[in-house]
N, C-alpha and C positions, 0 to 999 in steps of 0.2 A: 451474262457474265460481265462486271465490269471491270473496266484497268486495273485496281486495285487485286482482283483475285484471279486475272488470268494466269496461269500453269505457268509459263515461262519466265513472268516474272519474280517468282521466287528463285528463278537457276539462276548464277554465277556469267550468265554469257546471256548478254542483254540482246545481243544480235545473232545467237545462236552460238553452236559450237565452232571453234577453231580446228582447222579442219589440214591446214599448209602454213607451214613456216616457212621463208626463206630470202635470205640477203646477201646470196654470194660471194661474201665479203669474209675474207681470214679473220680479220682483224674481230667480228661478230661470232666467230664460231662455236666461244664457248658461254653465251649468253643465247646464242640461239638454242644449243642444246638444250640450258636448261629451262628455257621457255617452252620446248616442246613436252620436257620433262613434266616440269609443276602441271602445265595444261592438258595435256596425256594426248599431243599430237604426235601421230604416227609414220609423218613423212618424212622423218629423215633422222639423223644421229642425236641419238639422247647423252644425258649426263656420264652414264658409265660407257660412253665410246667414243669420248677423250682425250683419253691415253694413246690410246692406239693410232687415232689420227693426226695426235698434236706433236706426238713425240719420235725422232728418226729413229731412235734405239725402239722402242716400241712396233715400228712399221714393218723390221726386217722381217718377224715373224711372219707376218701374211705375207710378205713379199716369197719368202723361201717357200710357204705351202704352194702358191699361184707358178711355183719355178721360176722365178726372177733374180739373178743373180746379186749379190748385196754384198758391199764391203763391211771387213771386219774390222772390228773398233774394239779398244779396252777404254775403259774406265781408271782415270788416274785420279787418287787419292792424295800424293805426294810427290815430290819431287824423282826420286830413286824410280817411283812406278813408272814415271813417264819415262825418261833416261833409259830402263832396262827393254820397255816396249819397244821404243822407235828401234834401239840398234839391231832387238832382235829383227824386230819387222824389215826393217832395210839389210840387214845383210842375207835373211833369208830369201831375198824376194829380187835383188839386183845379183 
């Protein structure tokens, strides 16, 4: 067999498969995902489990399955929304 026709040299991973990704790093988190994504590595959070890590509104849900208790937040659109929340919020709650 020579270089030109050995098996591995047609695959896409010159040095084999990629097998762990990881850089610790927030700031990398959604480029690592989808580095693991495009390469089909299986060590850790892909493209569609970015939502859910990236965003606080997004986390409460696993937080409330795991029984973690999580504060509540609305979502303000416009001035009047935010205004009607807080007084509700603080007069119910003081």
């Amino acid at each position: 067999m020579t270089r030109s026709t050995a098996p591995w040299r047609s695959s896409p991973f010159k040095y084999g498969r990629i097998d762990w990704l990881e850089s610790n790093n927030e700031y990398w988190l959604e480029r690592d995902a989808a580095l693991r994504t495009d390469f089909h590595i299986t060590s850790g959070f892909q493209t569609e489990d970015m939502p859910r890590i990236k965003y606080k509104s997004k986390m409460k849900e696993y937080y409330q399955k795991a029984g973690i208790a999580t504060a509540r937040y609305h979502m303000v659109d416009d001035y009047e929304g935010c205004k009607g929340s807080s007084s509700t919020r603080w007069a119910t709650r003081w």
